[in-house]
Structures are given as C-alpha cells and as structure tokens.
C-alpha positions as CSV (number, residue, x, y, z in Angstrom):
1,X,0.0,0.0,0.0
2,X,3.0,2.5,1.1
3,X,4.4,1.8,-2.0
4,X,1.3,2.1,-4.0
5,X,1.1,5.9,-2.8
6,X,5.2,6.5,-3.8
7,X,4.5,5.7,-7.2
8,X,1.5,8.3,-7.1
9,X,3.2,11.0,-5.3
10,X,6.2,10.4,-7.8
11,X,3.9,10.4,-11.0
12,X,2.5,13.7,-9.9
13,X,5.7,15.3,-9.0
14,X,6.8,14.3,-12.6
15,X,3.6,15.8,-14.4
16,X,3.9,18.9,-12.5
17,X,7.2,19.6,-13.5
18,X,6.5,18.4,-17.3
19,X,3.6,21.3,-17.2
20,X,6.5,23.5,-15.7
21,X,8.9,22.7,-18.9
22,X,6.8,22.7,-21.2
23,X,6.8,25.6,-24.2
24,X,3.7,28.0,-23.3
25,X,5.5,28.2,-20.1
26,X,9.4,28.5,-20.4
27,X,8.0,31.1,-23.6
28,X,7.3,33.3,-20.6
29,X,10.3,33.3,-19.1
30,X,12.2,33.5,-22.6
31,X,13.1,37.2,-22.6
32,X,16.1,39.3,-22.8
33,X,16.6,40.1,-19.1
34,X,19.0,38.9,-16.7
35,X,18.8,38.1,-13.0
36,X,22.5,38.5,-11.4
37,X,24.3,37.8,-15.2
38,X,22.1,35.1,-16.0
39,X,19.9,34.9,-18.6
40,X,15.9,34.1,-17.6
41,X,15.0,31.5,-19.4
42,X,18.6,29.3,-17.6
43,X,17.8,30.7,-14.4
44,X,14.3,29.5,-14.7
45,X,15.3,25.9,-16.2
46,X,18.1,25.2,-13.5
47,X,15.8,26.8,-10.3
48,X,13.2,24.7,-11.4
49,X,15.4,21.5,-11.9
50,X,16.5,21.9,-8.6
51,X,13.5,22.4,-7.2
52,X,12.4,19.5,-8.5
53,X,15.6,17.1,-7.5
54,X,14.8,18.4,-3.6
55,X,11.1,17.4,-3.6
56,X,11.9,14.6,-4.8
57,X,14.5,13.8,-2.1
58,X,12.2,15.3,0.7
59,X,9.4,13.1,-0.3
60,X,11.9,9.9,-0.9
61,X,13.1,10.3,3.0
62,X,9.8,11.4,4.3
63,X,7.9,8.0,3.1
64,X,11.6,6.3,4.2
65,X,10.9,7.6,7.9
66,X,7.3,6.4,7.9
67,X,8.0,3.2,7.2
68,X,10.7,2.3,9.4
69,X,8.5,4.4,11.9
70,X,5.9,1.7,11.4
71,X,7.9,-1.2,11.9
C-alpha cells in the first residue's frame, strides 16, 4: 500500500514539473533580461530543476521515515 502511494506521489511530482517545462510556459520566461548575469530562461530551467531534485529527495526520505517508523 505505502508503496502504491510512492509511485502516485512520484507520477505527480513528474507531471507537474513536465507542465512547468513545457513551451507555453518557459515562452514566458524566454526574454532578454537577466537576473544576477544570467539569462531568464537558464535561471528559470536550473531553479526549477533543482527544485524539483529536492522534492523529490524530501518526499523519498519522508515516506523512508514512515516506514521504518511503522515497523
């Protein structure tokens, strides 16, 4: 069942993020100003990237602690 619920939480972390790189969205983004040096649209992609590998690593080790928390 716990690991039922991991895939879920997974497959929706991975759709969200595919809505956040997808065109109609990084086209906003995609303009010629710079934060600090750095174009938008990269600041945007890696933020988000990143973002997106720490969810994933906070949910990973939150469903890890509930289970051993369980046994």
């Amino acid at each position: 069942m716990k690991e039922k619920l991991k895939n879920q939480k997974l497959l929706v972390l991975g759709i969200v993020f595919m809505i956040l790189f997808n065109f109609p969205i990084l086209s906003i983004v995609n303009h010629d100003t710079k934060i600090k040096g750095i174009p938008t649209l990269y600041f945007y992609v890696f933020t988000i990237w990143i973002l997106f590998i720490g969810i994933i690593y906070w949910s990973l080790r939150n469903e890890e602690q509930e289970i051993n928390k369980d046994e």
